[in-house]
LUMKE-901704 format. One record per atom (N, C-alpha, C): residue number from 1; atom name; x, y, z. Coordinates in steps of 0.001 Angstrom, whole numbers, plus 500000, padded with zeros to 6 digits. Layout:
NUM;CA;X;Y;Z
...
***
This chain:
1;N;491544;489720;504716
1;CA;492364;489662;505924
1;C;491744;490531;507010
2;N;491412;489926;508347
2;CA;491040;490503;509136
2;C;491567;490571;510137
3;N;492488;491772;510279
3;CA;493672;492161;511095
3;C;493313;492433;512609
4;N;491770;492306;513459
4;CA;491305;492747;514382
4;C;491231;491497;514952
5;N;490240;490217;513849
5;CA;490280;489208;514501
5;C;491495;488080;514300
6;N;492026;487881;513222
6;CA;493423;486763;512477
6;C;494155;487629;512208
7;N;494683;488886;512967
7;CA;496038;489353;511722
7;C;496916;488307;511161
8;N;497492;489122;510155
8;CA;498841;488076;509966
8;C;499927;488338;511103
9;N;500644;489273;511727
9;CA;501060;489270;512574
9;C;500614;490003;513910
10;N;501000;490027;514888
10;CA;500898;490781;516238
10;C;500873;492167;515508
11;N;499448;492918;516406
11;CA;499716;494394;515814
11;C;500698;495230;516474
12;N;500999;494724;517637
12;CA;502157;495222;518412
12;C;503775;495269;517524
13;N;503676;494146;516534
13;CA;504816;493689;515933
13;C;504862;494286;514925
14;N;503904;495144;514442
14;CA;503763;495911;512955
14;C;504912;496157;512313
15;N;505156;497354;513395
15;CA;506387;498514;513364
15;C;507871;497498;512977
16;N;508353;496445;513743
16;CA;509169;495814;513484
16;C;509452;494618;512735
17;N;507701;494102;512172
17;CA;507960;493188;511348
17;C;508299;494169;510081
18;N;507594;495082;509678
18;CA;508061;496336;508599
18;C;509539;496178;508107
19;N;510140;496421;508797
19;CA;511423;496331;508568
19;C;512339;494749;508123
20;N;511572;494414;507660
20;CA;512441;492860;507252
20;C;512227;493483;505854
21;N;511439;494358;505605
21;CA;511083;494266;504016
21;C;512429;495299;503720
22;N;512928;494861;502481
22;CA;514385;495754;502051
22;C;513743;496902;501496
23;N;514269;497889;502253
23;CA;514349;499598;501363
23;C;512691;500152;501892
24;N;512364;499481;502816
24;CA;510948;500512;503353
24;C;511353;501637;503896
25;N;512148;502534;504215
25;CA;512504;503820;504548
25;C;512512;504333;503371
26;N;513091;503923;502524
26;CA;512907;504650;500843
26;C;511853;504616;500462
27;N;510923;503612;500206
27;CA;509708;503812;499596
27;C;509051;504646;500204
28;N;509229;504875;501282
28;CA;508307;506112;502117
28;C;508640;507410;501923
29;N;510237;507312;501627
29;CA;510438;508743;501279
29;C;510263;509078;500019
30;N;510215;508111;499329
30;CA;510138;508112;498152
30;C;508208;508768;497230
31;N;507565;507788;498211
31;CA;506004;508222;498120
31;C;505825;509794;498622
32;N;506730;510265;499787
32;CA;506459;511833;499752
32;C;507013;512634;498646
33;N;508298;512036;498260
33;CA;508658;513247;497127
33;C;507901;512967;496111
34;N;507146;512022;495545
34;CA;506111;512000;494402
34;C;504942;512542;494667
35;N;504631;512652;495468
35;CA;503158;513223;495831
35;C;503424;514702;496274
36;N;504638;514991;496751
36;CA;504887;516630;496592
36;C;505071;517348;495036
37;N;506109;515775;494328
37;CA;505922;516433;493248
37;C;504662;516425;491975
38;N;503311;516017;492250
38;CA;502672;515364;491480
38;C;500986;515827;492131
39;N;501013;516746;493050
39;CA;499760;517444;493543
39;C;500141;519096;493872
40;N;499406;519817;494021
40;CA;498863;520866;494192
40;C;499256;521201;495931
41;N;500065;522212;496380
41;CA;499815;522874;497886
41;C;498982;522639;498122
42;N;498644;521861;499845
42;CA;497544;521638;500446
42;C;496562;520655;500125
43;N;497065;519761;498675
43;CA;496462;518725;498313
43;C;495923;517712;499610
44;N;494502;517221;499092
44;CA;493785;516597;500309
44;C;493904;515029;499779
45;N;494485;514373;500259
45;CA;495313;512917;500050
45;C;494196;512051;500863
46;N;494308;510497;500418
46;CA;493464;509457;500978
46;C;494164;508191;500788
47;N;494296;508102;502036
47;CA;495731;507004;502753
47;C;494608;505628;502901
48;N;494670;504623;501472
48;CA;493639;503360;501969
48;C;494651;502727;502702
49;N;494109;501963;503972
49;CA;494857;501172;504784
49;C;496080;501592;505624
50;N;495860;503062;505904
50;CA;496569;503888;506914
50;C;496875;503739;508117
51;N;496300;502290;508537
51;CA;496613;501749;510128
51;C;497944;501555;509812
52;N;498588;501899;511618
52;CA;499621;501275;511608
52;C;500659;502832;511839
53;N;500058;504192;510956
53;CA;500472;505468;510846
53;C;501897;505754;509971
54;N;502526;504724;509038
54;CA;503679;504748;508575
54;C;503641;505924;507607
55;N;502309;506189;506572
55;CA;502040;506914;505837
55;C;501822;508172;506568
56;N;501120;508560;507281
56;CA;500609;509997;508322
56;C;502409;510471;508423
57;N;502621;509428;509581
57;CA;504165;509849;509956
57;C;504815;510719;509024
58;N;505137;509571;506900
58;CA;505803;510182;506278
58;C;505332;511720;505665
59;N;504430;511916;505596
59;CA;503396;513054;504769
59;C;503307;513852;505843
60;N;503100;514274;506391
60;CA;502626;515013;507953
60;C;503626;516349;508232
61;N;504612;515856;507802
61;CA;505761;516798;507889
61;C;505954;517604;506934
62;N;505612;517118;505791
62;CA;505907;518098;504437
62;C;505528;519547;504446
63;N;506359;519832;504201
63;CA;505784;521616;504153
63;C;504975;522025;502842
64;N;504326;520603;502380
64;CA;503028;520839;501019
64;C;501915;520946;501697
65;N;502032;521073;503101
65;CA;500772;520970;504044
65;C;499332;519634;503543
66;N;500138;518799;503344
66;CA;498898;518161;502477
66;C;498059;517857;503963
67;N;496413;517510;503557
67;CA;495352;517232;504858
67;C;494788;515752;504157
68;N;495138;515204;505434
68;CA;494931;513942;504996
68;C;493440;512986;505663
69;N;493188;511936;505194
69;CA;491850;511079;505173
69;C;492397;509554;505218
70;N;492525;509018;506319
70;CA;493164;507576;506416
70;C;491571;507046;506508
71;N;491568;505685;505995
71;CA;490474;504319;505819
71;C;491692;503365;506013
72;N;490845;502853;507034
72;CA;491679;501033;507407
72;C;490277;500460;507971
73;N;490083;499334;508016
73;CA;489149;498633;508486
73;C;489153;497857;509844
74;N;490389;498169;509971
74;CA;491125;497392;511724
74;C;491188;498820;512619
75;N;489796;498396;513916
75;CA;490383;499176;514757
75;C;491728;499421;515390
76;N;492233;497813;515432
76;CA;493688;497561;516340
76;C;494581;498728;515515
77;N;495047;498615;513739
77;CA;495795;498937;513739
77;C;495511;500655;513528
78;N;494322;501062;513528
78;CA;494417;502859;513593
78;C;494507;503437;514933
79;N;494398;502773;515581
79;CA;494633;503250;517123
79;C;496276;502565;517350
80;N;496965;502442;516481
80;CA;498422;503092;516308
80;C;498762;504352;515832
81;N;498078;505144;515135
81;CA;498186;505833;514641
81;C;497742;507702;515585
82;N;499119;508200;515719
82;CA;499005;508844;516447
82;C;497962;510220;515721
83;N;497555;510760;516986
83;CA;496138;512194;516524
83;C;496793;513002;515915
84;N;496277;513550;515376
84;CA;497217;515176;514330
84;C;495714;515496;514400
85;N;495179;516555;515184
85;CA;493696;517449;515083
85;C;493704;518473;513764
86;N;493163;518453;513218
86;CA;493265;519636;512113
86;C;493229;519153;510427
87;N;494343;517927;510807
87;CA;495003;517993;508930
87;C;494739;516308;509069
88;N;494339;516029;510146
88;CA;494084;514111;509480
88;C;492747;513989;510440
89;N;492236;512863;508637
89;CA;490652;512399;509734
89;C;490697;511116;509648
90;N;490301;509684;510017
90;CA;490328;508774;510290
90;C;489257;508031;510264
91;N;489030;506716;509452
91;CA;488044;506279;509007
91;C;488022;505083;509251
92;N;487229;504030;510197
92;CA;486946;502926;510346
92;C;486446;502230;509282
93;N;486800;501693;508117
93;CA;486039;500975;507405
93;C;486795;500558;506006
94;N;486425;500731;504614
94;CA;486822;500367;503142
94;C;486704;501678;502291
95;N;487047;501430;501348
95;CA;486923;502940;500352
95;C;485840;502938;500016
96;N;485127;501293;500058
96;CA;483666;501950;499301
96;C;482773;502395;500480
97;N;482868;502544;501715
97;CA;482463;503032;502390
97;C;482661;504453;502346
98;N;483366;504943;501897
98;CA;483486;506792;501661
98;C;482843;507417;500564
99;N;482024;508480;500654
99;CA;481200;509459;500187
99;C;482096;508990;498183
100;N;481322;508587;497552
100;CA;481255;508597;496119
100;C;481857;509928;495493
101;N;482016;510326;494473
101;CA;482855;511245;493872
101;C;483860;511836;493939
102;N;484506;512464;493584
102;CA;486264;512984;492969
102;C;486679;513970;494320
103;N;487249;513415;495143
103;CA;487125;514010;496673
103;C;488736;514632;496546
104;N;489275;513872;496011
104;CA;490728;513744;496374
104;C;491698;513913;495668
105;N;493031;514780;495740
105;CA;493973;515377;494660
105;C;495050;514188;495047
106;N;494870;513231;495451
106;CA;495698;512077;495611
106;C;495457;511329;496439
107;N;496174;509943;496322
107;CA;496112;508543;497027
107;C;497329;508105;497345
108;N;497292;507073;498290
108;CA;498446;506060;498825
108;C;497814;504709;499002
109;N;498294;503488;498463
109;CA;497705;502414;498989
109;C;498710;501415;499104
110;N;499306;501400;500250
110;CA;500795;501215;500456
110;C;500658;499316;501180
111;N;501093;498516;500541
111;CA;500786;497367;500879
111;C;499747;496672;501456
112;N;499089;497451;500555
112;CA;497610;496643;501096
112;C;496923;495476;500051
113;N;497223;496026;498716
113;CA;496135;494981;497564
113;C;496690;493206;497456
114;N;497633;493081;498209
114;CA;498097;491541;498009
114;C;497319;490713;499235
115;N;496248;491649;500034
115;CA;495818;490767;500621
115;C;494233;490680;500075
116;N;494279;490895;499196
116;CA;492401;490547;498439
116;C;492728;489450;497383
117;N;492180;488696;496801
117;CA;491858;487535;496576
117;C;491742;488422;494558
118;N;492848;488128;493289
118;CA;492240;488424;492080
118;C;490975;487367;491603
119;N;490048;487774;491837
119;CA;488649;487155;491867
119;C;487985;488122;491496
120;N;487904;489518;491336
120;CA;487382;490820;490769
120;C;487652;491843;492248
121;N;487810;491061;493213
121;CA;488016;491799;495037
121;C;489699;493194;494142
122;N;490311;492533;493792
122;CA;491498;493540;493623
122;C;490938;494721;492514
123;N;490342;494627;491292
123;CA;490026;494914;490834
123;C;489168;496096;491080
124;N;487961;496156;492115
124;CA;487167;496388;492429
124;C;487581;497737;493243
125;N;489015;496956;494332
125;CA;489326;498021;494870
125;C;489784;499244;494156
126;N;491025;498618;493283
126;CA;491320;499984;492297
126;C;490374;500722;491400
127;N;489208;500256;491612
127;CA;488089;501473;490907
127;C;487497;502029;492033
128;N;487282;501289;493080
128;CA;487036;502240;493688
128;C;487757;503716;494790
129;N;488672;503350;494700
129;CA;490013;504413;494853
129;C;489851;505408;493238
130;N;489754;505168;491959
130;CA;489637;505717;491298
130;C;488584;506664;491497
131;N;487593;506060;491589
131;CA;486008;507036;491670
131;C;486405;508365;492702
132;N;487237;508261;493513
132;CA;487331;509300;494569
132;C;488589;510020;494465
133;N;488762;510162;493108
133;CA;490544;510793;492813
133;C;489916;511586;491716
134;N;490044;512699;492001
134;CA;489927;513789;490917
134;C;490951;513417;489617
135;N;490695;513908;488132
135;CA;491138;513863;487360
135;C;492401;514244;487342
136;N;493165;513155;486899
136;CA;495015;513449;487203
136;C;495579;513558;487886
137;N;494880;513304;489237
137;CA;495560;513181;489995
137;C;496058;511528;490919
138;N;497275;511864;491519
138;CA;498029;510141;491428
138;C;497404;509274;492139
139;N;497620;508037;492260
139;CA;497895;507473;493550
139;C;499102;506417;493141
140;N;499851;506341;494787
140;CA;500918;505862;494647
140;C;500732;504217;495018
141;N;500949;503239;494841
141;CA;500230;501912;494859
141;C;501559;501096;495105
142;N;501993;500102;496542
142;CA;502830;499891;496856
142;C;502016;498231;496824
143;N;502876;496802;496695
143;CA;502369;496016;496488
143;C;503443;494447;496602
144;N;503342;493503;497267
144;CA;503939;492539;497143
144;C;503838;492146;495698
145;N;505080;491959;495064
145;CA;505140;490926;493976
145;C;505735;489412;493720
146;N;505373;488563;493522
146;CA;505677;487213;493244
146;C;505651;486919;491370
147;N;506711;486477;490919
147;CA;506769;486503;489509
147;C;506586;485216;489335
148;N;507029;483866;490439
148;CA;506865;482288;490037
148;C;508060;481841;491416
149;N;507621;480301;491269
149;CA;508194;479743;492051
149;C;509453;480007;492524
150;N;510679;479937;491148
150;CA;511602;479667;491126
150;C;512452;480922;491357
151;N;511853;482009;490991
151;CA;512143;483205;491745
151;C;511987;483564;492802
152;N;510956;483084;493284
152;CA;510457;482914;494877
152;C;511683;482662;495978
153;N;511742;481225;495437
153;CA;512989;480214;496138
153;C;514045;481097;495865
154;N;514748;481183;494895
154;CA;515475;482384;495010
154;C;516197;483360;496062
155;N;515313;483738;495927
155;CA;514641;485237;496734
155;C;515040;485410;498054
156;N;514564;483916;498468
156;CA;513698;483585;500001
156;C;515077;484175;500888
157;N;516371;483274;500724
157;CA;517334;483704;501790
157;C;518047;484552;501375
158;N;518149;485238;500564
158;CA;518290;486901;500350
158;C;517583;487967;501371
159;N;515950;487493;501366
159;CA;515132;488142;502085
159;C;515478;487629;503601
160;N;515802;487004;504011
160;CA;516001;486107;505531
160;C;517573;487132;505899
161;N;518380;486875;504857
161;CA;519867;487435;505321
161;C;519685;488917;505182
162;N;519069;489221;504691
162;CA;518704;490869;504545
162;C;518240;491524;506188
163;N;516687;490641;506588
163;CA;516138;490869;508157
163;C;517847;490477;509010
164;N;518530;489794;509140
164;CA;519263;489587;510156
164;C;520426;490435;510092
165;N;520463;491109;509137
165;CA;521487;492176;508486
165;C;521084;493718;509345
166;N;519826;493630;509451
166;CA;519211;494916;509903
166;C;518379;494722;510963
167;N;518484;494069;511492
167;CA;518484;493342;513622
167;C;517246;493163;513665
168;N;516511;492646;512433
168;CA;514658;492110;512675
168;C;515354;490797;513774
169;N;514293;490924;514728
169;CA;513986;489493;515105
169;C;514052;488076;514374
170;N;514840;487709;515412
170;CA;514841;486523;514455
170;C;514171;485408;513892
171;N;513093;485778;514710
171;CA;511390;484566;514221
171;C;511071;485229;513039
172;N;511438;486234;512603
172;CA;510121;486950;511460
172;C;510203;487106;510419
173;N;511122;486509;509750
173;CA;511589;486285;508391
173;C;511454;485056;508448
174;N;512194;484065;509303
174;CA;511438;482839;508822
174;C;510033;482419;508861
175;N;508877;483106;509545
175;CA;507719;483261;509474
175;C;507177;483202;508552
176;N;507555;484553;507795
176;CA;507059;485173;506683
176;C;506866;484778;505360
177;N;508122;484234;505115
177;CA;508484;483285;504532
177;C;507458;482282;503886
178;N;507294;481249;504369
178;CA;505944;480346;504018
178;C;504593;481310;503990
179;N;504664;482325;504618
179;CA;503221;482822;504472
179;C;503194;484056;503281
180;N;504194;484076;503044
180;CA;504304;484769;501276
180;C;503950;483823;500525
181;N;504882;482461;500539
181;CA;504308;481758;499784
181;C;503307;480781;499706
182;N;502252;480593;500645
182;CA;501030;480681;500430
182;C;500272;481456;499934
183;N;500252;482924;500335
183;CA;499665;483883;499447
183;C;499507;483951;498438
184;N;500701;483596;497917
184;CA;501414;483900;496146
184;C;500627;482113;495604
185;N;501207;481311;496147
185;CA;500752;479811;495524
185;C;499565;479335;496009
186;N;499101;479674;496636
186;CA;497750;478685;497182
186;C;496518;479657;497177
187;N;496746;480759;498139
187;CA;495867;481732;497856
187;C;495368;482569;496565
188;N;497093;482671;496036
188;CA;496760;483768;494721
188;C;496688;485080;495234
189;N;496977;485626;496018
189;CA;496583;486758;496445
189;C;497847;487519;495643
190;N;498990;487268;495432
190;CA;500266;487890;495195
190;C;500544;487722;493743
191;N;500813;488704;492987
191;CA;500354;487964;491610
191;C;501616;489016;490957
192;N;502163;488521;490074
192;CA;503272;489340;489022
192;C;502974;490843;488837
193;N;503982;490920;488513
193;CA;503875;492645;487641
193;C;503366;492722;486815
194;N;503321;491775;485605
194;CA;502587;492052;484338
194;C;500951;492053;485057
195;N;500567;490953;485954
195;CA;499122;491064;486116
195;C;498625;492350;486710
196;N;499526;492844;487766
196;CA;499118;494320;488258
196;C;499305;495445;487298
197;N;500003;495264;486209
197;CA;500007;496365;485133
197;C;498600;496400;484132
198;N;498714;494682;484161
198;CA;496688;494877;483258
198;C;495807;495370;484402
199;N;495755;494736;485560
199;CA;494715;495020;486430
199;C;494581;497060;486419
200;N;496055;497931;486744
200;CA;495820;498664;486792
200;C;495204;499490;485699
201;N;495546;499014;484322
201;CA;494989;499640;483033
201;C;493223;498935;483101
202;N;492980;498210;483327
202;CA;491583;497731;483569
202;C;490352;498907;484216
203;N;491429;498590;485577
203;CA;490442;499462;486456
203;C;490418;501413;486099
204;N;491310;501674;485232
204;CA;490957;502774;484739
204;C;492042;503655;485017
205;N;493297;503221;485663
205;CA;494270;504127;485701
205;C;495759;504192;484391
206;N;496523;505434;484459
206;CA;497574;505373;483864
206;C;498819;505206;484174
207;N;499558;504222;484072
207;CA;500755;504248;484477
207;C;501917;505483;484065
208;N;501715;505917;485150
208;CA;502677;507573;484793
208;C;504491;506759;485048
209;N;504594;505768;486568
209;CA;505832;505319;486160
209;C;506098;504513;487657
210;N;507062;503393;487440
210;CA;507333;502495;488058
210;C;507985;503601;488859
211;N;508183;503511;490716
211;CA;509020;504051;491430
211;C;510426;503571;492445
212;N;509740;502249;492347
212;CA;510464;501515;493408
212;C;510545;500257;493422
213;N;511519;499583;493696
213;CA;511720;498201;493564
213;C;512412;497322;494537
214;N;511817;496350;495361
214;CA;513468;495777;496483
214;C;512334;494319;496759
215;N;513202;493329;496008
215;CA;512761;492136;495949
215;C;512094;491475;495891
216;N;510664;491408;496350
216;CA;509400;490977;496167
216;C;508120;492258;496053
217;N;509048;493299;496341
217;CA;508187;494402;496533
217;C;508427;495573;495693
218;N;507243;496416;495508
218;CA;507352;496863;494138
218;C;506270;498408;494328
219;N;506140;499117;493541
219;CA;505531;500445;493922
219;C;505480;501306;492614
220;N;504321;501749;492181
220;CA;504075;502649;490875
220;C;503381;503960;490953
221;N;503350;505121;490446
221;CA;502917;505905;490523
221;C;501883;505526;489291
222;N;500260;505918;489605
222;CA;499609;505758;488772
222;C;498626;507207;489029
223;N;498061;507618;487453
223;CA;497129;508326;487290
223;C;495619;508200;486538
224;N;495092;508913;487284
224;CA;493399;508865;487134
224;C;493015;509735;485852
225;N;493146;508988;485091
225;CA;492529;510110;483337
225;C;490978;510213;483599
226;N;490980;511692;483051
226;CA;489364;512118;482835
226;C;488688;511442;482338
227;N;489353;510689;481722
227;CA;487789;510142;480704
227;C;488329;508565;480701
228;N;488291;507817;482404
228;CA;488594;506542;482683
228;C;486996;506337;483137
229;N;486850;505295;481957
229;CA;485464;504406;482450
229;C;485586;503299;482689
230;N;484482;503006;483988
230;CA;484096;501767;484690
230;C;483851;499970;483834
***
């Protein structure tokens, strides 16, 4: 997905398409109290896909002083992301573009892996987020889930009456809508829980524990064991 030239939506619209998704104020608060409780004072964190600043915003404030390292690959959406001089640095590009070895006493990769293709692209990423996470320490991994059709359908005007419940616009749930389920059915990009639970034991992490849950969307705390090989 190339959010500079095809986003999926207006980057202007970020901020408010966000909010169709049920319980994103929780998962955010939710990702700070795990990562306060689950790193070290002053822990140096690495926000993949930090455009947009939802993550900076939530972390920024903590009095764990954590110093943070955002990677997004879209200029558009990091130049949302307001300056903090000192405690955040900002990275045009991918994780494998960042300096190789155990950099980091934690991670966030907050709805980003449902847009890579399981072809080894998802895979690939979660090792390489691994390679740059010191031993035991988390990352928190936020993720569209699709379990099958019929749950899908389901789902769908739950998710529609939910956005109009909480004053999203009214184009953007029905938008979304078909373009979940392309993702999930045609693309493949959106794939069950059980597959993101092998993928994550694959690529070398431990599931320390499920955190969050609100309808298609889903969020785990995972850890980096010492002796996780490639």
């Amino acid at each position: 997905m190339d959010y500079d030239r095809q986003p999926p939506m207006p980057v202007a619209r970020y901020r408010e398409a966000q909010r169709v998704m049920p319980g994103v104020e929780t998962l955010y608060t939710l990702v700070r109290a795990t990562l306060e409780s689950a790193t070290p004072p002053g822990a140096r964190l690495l926000l993949v896909g930090a455009g947009g600043g939802r993550e900076v915003e939530a972390l920024l404030p903590s009095d764990h002083g954590f110093r943070l390292m955002g990677v997004d690959p879209s200029a558009d959406m990091l130049a949302l992301v307001p300056p903090h001089p000192g405690r955040l640095e900002l990275v045009q590009g991918l994780v494998e573009d960042l300096p190789s070895g155990p950099a980091f006493d934690g991670a966030t990769a907050l709805l980003v892996m449902h847009f890579l293709p399981d072809d080894g692209a998802k895979l690939d990423f979660l090792r390489q987020i691994r390679r740059r996470l010191r031993p035991g320490a988390p990352l928190i991994l936020a993720d569209v889930v699709v379990e099958d059709r019929a749950a899908f359908a389901r789902l769908a005007p739950v998710f529609e009456r939910h956005a109009a419940r909480v004053g999203v616009a009214p184009e953007i749930a029905p938008a979304a809508v078909p373009q979940l389920a392309r993702m999930a059915f045609e693309a493949g990009t959106m794939i069950p829980v059980r597959r993101q639970e092998a993928l994550f034991a694959e690529a070398g992490f431990r599931l320390a524990a499920p955190i969050w849950r609100g309808l298609w969307y889903a969020a785990w705390w995972l850890e980096a064991p010492a002796d996780a090989q490639d």
